[in-house]
C-alpha positions in Angstrom: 128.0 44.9 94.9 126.4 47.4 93.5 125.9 51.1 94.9 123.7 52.0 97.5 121.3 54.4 96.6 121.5 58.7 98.6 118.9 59.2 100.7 117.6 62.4 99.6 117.1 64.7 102.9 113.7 66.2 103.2 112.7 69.1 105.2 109.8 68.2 108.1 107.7 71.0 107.7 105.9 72.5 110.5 102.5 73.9 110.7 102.0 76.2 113.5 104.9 74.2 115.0 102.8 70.9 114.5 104.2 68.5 112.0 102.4 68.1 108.2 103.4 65.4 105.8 102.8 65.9 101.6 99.8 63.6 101.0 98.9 64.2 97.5 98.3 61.8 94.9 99.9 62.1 91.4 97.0 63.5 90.0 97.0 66.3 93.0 101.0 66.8 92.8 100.1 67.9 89.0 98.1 70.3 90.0 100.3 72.0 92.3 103.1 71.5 90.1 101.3 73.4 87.1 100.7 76.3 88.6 104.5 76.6 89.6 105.4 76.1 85.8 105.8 79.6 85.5 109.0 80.0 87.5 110.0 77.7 84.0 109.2 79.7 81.5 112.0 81.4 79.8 110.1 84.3 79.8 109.9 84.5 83.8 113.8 83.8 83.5 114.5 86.9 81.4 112.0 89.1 83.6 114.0 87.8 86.1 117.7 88.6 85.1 116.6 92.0 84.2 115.5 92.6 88.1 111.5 93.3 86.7 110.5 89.9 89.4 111.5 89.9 93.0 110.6 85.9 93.3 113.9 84.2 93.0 113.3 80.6 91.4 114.7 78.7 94.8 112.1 80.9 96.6 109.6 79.7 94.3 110.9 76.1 95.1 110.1 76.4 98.4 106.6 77.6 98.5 106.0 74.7 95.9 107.3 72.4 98.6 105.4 74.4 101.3 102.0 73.8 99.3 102.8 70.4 98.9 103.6 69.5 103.1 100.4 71.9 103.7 98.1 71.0 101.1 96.7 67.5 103.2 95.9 69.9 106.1 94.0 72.7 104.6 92.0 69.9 102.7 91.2 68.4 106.2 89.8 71.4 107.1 87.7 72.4 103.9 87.3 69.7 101.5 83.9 68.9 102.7 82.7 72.2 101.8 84.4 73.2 98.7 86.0 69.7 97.3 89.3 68.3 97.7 90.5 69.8 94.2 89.5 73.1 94.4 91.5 73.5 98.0 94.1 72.1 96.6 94.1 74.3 93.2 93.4 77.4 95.5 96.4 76.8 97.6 98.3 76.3 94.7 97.5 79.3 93.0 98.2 81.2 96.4 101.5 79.9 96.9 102.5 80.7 92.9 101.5 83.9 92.2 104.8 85.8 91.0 103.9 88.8 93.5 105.7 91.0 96.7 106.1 88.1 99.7 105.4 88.6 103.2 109.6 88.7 103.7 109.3 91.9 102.4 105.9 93.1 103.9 108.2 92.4 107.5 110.5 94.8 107.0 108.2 97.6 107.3 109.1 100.4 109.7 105.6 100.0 111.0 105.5 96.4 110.9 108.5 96.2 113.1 107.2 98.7 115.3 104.2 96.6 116.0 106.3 93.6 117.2 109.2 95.5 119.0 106.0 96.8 121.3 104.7 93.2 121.8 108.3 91.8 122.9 109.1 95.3 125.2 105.8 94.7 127.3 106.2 90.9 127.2 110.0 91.5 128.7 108.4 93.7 131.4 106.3 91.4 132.5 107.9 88.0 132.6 111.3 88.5 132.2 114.4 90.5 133.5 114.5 93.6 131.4 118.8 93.0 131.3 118.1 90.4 129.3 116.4 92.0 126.5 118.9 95.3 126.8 121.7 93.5 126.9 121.1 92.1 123.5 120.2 95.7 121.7 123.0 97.9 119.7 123.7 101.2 122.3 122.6 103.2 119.3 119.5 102.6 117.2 119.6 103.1 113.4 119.0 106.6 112.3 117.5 105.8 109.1 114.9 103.5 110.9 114.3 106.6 113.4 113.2 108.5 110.6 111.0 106.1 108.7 109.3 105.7 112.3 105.8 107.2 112.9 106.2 109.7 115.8 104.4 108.0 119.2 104.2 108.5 122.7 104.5 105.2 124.2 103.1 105.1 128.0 105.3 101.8 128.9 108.2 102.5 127.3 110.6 105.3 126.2 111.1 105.6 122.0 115.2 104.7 122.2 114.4 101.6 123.5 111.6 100.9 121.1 113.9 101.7 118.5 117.3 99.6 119.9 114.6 96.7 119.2 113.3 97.6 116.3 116.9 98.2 115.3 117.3 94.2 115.8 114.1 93.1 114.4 114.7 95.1 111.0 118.5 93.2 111.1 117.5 89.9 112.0 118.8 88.4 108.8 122.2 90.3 108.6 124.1 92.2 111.3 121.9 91.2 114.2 120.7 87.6 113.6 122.4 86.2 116.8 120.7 89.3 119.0 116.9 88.4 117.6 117.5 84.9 118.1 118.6 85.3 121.6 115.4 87.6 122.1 112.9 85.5 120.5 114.5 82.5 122.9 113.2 84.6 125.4 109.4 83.8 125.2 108.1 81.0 126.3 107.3 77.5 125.0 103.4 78.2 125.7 102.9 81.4 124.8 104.9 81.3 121.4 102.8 77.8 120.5 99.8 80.4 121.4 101.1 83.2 119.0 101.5 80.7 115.9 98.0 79.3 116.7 96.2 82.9 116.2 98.4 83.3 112.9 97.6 80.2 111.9 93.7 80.6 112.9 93.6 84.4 111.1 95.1 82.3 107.8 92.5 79.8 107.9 90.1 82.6 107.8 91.7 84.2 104.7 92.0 81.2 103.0 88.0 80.4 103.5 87.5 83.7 102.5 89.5 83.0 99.1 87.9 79.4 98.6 84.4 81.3 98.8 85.8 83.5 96.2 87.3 80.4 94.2 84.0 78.2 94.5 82.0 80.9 92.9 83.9 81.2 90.4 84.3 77.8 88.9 81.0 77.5 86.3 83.7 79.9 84.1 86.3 76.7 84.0 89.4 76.6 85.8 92.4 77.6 83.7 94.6 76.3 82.1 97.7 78.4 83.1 98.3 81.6 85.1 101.0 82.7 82.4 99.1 84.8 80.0 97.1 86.6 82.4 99.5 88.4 83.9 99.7 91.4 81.9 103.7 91.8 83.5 105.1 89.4 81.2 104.9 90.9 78.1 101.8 88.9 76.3 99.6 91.3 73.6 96.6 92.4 75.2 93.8 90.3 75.9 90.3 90.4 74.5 89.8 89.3 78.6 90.4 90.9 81.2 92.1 89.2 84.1 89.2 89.9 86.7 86.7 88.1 83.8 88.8 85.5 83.3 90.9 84.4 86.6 88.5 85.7 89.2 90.2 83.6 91.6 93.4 84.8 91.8 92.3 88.7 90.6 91.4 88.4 94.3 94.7 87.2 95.8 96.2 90.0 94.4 94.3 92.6 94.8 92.7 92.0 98.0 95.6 93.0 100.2 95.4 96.3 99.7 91.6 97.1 100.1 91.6 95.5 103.5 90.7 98.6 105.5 88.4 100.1 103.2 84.8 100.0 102.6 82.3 97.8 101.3 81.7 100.6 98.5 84.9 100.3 97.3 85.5 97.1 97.4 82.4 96.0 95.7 83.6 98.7 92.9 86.6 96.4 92.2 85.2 93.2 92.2 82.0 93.5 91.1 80.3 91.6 93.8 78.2 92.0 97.4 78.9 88.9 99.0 82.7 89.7 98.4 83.1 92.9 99.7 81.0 91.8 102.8 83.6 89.3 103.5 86.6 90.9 102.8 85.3 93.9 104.9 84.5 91.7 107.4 88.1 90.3 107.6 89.7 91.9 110.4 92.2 91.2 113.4 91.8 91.2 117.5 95.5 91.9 118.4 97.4 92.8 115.5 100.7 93.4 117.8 100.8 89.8 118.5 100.6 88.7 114.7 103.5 90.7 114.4 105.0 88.9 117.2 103.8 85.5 115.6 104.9 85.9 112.0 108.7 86.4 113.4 108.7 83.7 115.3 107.0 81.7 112.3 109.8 82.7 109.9 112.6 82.0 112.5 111.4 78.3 112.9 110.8 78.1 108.6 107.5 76.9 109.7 105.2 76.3 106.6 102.9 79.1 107.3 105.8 82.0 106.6 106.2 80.1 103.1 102.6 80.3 101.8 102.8 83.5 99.9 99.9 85.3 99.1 98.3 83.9 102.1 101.2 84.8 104.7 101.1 88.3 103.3 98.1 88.7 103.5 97.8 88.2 107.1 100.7 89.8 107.6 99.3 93.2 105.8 96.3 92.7 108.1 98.3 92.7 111.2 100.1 96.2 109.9 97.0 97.8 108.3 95.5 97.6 112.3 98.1 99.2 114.2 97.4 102.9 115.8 99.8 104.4 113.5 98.6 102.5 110.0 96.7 105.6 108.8 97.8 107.6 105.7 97.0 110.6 106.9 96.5 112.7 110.4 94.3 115.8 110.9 96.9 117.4 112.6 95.2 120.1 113.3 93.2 119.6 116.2 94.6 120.1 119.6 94.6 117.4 122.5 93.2 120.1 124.8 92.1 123.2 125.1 92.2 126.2 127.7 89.9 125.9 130.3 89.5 124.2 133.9 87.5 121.1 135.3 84.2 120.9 136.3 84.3 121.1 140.2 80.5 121.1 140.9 79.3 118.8 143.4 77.0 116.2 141.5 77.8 112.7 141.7 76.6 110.4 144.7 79.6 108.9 145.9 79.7 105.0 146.5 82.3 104.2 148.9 83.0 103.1 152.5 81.4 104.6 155.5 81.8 103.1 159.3 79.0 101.6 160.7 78.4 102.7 164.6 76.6 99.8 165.1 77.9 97.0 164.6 82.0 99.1 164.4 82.5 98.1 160.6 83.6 99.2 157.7 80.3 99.1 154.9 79.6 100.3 151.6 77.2 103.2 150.7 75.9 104.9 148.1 74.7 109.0 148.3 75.5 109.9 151.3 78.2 112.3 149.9 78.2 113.9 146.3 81.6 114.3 144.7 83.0 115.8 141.6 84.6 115.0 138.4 88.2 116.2 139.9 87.5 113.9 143.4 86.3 111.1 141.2 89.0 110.9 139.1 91.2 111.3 142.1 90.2 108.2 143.5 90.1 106.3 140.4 94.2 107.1 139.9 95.8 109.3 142.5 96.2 111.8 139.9 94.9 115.2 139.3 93.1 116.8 136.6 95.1 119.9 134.9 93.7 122.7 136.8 94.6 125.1 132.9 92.9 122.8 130.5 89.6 120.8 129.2 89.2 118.0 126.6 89.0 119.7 123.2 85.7 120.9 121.7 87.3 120.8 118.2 88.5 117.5 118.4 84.8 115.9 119.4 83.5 118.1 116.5 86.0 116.2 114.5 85.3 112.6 115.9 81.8 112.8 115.9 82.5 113.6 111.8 83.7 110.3 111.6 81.0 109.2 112.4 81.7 108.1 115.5 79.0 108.3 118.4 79.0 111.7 120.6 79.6 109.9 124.0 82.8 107.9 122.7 84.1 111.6 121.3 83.5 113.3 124.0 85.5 110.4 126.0 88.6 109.8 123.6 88.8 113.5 123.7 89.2 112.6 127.7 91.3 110.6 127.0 93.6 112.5 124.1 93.8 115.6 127.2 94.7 113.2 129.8 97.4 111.7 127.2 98.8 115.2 126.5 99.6 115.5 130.1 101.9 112.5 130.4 104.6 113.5 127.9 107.9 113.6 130.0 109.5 116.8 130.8 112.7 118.8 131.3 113.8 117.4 134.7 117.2 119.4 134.3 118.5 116.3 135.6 122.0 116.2 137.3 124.0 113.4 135.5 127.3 113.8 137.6 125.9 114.0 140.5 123.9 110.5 139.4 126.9 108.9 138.7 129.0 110.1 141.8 125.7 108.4 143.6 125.9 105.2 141.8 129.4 104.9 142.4 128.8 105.0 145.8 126.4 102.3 146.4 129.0 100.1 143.9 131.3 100.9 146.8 128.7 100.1 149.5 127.6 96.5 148.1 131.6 95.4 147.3 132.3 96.7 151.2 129.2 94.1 152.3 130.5 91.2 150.2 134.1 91.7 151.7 132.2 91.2 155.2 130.7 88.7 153.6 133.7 86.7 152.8 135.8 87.7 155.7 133.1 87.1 158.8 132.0 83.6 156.9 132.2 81.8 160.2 129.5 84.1 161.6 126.2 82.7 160.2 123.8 85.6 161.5 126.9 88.4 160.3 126.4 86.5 157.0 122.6 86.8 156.4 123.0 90.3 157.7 125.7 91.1 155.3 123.6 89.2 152.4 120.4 91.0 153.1 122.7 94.5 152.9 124.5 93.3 149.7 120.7 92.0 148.0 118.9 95.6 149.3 122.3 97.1 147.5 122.0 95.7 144.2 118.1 96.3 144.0 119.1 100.4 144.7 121.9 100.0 142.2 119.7 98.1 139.7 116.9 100.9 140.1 119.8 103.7 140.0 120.8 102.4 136.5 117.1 102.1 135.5 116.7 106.0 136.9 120.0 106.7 134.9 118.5 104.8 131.7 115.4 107.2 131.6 117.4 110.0 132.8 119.5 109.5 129.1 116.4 108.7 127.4 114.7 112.2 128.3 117.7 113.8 127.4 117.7 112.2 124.0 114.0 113.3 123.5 114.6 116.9 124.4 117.6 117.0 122.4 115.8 115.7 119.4 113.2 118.6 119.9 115.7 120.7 120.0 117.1 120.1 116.6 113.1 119.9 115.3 112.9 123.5 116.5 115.9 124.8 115.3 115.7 123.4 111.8 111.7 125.0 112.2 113.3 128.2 112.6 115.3 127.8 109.9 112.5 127.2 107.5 110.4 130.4 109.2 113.1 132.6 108.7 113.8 131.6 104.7 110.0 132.1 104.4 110.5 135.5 106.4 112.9 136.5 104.0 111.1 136.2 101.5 107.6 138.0 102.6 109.6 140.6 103.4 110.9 140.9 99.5 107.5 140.3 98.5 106.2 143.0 100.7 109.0 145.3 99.3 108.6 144.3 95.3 104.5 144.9 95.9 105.1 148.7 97.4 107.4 149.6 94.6 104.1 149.5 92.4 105.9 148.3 89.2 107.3 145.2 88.5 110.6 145.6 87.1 111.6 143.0 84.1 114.0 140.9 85.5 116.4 138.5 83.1 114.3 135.3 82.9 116.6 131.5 82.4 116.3 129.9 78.5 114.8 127.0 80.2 111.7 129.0 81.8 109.2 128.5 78.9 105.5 128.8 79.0 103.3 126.9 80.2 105.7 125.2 82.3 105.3 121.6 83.4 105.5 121.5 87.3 107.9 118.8 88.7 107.4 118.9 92.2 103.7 118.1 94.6 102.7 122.2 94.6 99.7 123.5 95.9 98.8 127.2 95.0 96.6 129.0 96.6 94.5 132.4 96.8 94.6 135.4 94.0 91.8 137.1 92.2 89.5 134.5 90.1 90.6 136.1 87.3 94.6 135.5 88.3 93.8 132.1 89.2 91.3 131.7 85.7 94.9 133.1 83.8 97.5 131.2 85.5 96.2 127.6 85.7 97.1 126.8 81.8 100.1 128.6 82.5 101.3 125.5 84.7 100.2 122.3 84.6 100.8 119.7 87.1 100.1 122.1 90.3 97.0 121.8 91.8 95.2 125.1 92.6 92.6 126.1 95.4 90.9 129.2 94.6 90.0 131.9 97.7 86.5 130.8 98.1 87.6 126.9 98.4 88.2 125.7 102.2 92.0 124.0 101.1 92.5 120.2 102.0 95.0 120.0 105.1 96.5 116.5 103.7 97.0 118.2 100.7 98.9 121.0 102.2 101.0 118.7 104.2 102.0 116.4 101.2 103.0 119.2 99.4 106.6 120.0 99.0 105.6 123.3 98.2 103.0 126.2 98.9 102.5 129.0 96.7 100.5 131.6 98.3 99.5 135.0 96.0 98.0 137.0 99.1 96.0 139.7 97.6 93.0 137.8 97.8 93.2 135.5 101.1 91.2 135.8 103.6 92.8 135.4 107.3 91.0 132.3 108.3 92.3 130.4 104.7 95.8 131.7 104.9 96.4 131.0 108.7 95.0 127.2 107.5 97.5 126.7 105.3 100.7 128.3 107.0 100.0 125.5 109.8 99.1 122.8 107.5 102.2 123.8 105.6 104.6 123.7 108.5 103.6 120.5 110.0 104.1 118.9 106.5 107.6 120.1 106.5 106.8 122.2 103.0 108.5 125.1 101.8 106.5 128.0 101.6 107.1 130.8 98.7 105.1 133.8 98.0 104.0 135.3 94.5 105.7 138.6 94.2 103.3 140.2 91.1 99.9 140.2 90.2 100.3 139.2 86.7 99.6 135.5 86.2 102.2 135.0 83.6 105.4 136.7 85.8 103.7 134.7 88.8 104.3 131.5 86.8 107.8 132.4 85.6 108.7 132.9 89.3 107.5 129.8 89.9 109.3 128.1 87.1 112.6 130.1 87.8 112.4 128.9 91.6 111.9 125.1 90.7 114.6 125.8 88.4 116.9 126.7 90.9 115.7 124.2 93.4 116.7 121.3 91.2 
């Protein structure tokens, strides 16, 4: 007999959790397996061994296999438009491209961030908090707490955003079994719900790529994507990619322009009807993408293996979160001193009793309230009686071109949000936990009733209802105790922000104080310069000098190249100043206004701060070059 033949096990791929089947025909398999070629070439291989390529080649085997089980869906969806082979070349081309994969776009601090939020208020809502909490580390990573944007959250305190986020980020290595137990906690409907908007926001990127595909194809498709990638080592081209492989000069480069405008995304590809759609690309719920493209990549569903089409969703998702901004003004406070408009001037629309028939109606204007009673019965709350919204922070938003009214309410907003931030409760912790212990003594001296006094059924329900009202005051003790330790935390935290801020004012105290003694003495000694101080000197770190005579500043600019100079009369640029890891200052020509600008920019950036002791431009830049010197 002879032997039977393996069965060769093949994945069932999901789409969106729905089942998809390879339906290609030879002709069409060729096509997708073309474009994978690459991962072949010997070239690839050596790029590869020398860590210049982050695409292992079984990586690449799967997104060919992904492209392959996928391919008979997307063509459903578009081949009457654009043509069976150009959706299936287009996929192909998106699923090969040797570039950074959405695996690593998901590790992002402030990708994470986005779905740690999502699963925190889903939790609150439909499920017992325990069993989230119970599944997060007691400690959150440190590193992660740093490479977190600072937020208030109004639902939930920052440790316990970052005990999740602490799980997300280690879902493939220390805490797999934690994120899988999490993840089990959402439900069947609304995780087939979350795949279905990734899936929906793909298919929109993908039509968007066609459109750029279909255009494109008088110029001939090509041949092979190996020489146009300028990474593997080919001579320069008389072409240049954009010319030649329009197609997929858009996959790569249209990632990072989502977000900007149509200006300067027609600058890079040369085209309207391009930048129209691109810019027009955007998401409803980015926190729930997040959400989705976890749960996508836990289930290997097809849509977490299509590349440049994944990651490009999943940069979407991160690009529209709150805290996805390069850059913050920083400068412009949430409120400002002042007190709320009590004038009588609203008619008030609310119930009045009717003598007549002896019920309770609705009427407008018979009383006229204020902006403190209104918003008192819209919340309960009180306005702050020592502040207003802040004038320079509508000034600012209305520069953004965003309309007066909307300024002047997310600066209502921004003061109301400033009033929310927890404060020092001096809470007694020992005297918490000598009152928890107590009602654990309570509820096990109601269960003893319980089990002694069985035979009495109404001692029983009496007993039960004690030992149930018990363990909701115990469980809302421990929740008490869990924001108790969480405050704590925060203030601690500000604590060591403030101390290590007056570490850095008094090194910069020190140091006026030297300059203010070397400028009285009226000469400036010659001090023993180091062999490696020599002229003009090329500046290492981000500095930004500012101020001096425009003569000073006319001398010392050739004097040291790579810092970038304001001169007295220029207003300095505050992200600038904060990006800086230092700021130069020569003070005898700086206006209050200027220097006060730059101190504060400086100090919320975390940059050091020095101080030009002459007025000579050359021994400035020596004392620059001596003090990056001595920094290294």
């Amino acid at each position: 007999m002879g032997k039977k033949e393996k069965t060769q096990s093949k994945k069932q791929w999901k789409l969106a959790g729905e089942p998809v089947y390879p339906s290609l025909n030879r002709e069409e398999d060729n096509i997708v397996k073309e474009s994978f070629q690459i991962y072949g070439a010997s070239l690839f291989k050596e790029l590869l061994r020398r860590n210049e390529l982050n695409v292992p080649v079984s990586v690449a085997k799967t997104r060919e296999n992904a492209v392959k089980a996928s391919a008979g869906y997307f063509c459903g969806r578009f081949e009457a438009k654009y043509g069976r082979k150009l959706v299936i070349h287009a996929l192909a081309r998106a699923g090969s491209l040797p570039t950074m994969r959405a695996e690593h776009f998901s590790y992002f601090p402030s990708f994470l961030l986005g779905a740690a939020l999502w699963l925190l208020d889903y939790v609150k809502k439909n499920c017992e908090e325990e069993a989230l909490f119970s599944q997060l580390p007691q400690e959150p990573d440190e590193d992660l707490d740093d490479m977190i944007p600072d937020i208030n959250d109004f639902s939930h305190t920052r440790r316990e955003i970052l005990r999740v986020t602490t799980v997300l980020y280690g879902r493939n290595k220390a805490y797999r079994k934690e994120c899988r137990t999490i993840l089990k906690l959402i439900d069947k409907e609304t995780a087939s719900a979350l795949k279905m908007e990734f899936r929906d926001k793909l298919l929109d990127y993908f039509e968007l790529v066609l459109n750029v595909f279909y255009r494109a194809q008088p110029a001939g498709e090509p041949e092979s994507l190996l020489p146009s990638l300028p990474l593997f080592g080919q001579d320069e081209p008389e072409y240049t990619m954009e010319e030649q492989f329009p197609g997929e000069y858009f996959l790569l480069s249209a990632p990072k322009l989502m977000g900007r405008s149509v200006e300067i995304i027609q600058d890079e590809f040369h085209s309207r009807k391009t930048a129209n759609l691109l810019a027009g690309f955007t998401v409803d719920n980015p926190y729930r993408l997040c959400a989705a493209y976890l749960l996508l990549e836990r289930d290997s569903d097809v849509l977490a293996s299509l590349n440049v089409l994944t990651s490009a969703v999943v940069s979407a998702a991160e690009k529209h979160l709150p805290w996805a901004v390069d850059t913050l003004p920083g400068e412009f406070p949430a409120a400002e001193t002042g007190f709320p408009d009590h004038q009588l001037k609203y008619p008030y629309y609310g119930p009045a009793y009717d003598m007549e028939t002896d019920e309770e109606i609705m009427v407008e204007g018979e009383r006229i309230i204020s902006e403190p009673q209104l918003f008192y019965l819209a919340t309960g709350c009180l306005l702050p009686r020592d502040r207003k919204p802040s004038g320079e922070l509508i000034d600012w938003l209305v520069r953004q071109n965003m309309p007066e009214d909307w300024a002047k309410a997310f600066a209502w907003g921004a003061m109301v949000a400033s009033c929310v931030e927890p404060e020092d409760d001096s809470l007694d912790f020992g005297a918490l936990d000598g009152l928890l212990a107590g009602w654990m003594d309570d509820m096990e001296t109601a269960l003893d009733f319980v089990e002694e006094d069985s035979s009495d059924e109404e001692a029983v329900e009496d007993y039960a209802a004690q030992a149930a009202e018990l363990s909701r005051q115990l469980k809302e003790a421990r929740r008490a105790a869990h924001d108790a330790e969480q405050a704590a935390r925060k203030l601690q935290e500000q604590a060591r922000k403030l101390e290590a801020q007056a570490e850095r004012d008094r090194a910069e105290l020190i140091q006026l104080r030297d300059t203010v003694y070397q400028m009285t003495q009226g000469a400036e000694a010659e001090e023993a310069l180091s062999p490696e101080v020599v002229l003009p000197w090329q500046v290492q770190r981000r500095t930004v000098i500012c101020g001096g005579h425009d003569t000073w500043s006319k001398a010392i600019r050739p004097l040291l190249p790579g810092a970038r100079f304001y001169d007295r009369e220029m207003l300095p640029e505050v992200d600038a100043i904060k990006g800086a890891d230092v700021v130069w200052i020569q003070a005898n020509a700086l206006s209050h206004k200027y220097y006060y600008r730059i101190i504060d920019a400086a100090k919320k950036g975390g940059a050091d701060i020095r101080y030009f002791r002459y007025a000579s431009a050359k021994k400035c830049a020596e004392q620059l070059a001596e003090d990056e010197l001595e920094s290294r």
